[in-house]
VMD Tcl script that draws the C-alpha trace (Angstrom):
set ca {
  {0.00 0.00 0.00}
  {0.80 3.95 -0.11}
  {-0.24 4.74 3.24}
  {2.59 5.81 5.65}
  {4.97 6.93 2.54}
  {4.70 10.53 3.26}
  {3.06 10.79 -0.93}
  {0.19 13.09 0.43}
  {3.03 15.06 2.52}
  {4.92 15.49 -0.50}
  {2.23 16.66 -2.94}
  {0.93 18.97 -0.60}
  {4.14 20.83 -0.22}
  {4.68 20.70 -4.16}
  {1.21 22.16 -4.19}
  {1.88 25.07 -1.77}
  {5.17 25.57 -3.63}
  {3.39 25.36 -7.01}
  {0.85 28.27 -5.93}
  {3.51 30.11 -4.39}
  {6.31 30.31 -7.07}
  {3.98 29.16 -10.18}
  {0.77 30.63 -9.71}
  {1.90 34.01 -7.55}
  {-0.78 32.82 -5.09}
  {-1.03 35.01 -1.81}
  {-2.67 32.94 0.50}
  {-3.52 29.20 0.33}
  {-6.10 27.84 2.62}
  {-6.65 23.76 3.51}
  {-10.07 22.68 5.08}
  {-9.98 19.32 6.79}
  {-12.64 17.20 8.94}
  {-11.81 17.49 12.73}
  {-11.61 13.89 12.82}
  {-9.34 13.43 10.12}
  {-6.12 14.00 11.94}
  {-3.68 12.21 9.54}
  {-4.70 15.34 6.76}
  {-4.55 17.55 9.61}
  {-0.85 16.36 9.92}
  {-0.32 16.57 6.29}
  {-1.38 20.17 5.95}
  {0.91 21.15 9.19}
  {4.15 19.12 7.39}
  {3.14 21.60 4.04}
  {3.63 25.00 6.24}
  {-0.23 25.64 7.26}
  {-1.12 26.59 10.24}
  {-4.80 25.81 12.28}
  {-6.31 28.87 12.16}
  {-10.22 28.30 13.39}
  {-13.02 26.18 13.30}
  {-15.56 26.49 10.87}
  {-19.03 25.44 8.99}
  {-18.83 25.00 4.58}
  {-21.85 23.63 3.12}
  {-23.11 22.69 6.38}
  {-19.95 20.53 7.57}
  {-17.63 21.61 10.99}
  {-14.00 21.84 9.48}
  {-11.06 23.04 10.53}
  {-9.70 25.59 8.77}
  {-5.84 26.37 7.96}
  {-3.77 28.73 6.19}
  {-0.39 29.93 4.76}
  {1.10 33.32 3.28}
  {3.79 34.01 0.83}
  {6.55 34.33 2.93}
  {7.70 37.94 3.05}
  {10.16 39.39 0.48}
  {9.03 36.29 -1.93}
  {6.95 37.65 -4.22}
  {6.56 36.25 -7.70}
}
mol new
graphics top color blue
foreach p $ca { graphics top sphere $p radius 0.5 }
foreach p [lrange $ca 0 end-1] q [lrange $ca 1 end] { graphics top cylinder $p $q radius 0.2 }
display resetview
């Protein structure tokens, strides 16, 4: 299996990079399912950071988030 091969770690930091460098992207934002701690894991290991809970279409999420890094504009 895949599982435990840090693949979803690894994409999701090539995606934040991607929207960063590629897409001049200002602000990238992950929404996860409280319970899901493993994506919650992944999302921290890409450079987001929990910011609050909240409600899309009805679901609770948690909600995180990530900036350009200063000085590293596209």
């Amino acid at each position: 299996g895949y599982w435990g091969r840090g693949l979803a770690t690894e994409a999701a930091r090539e995606s934040v990079r991607f929207g960063f460098d590629d897409l001049g992207i200002e602000t990238i934002v992950g929404v996860v399912h409280p319970e899901n701690i493993a994506s919650q894991r992944v999302l921290e290991k890409a450079g987001l950071s929990f910011v609050e809970k909240a409600t899309y279409f009805g679901m609770d999420v948690y909600r995180y988030l990530t900036t350009r890094p200063a000085g590293d504009e596209a």
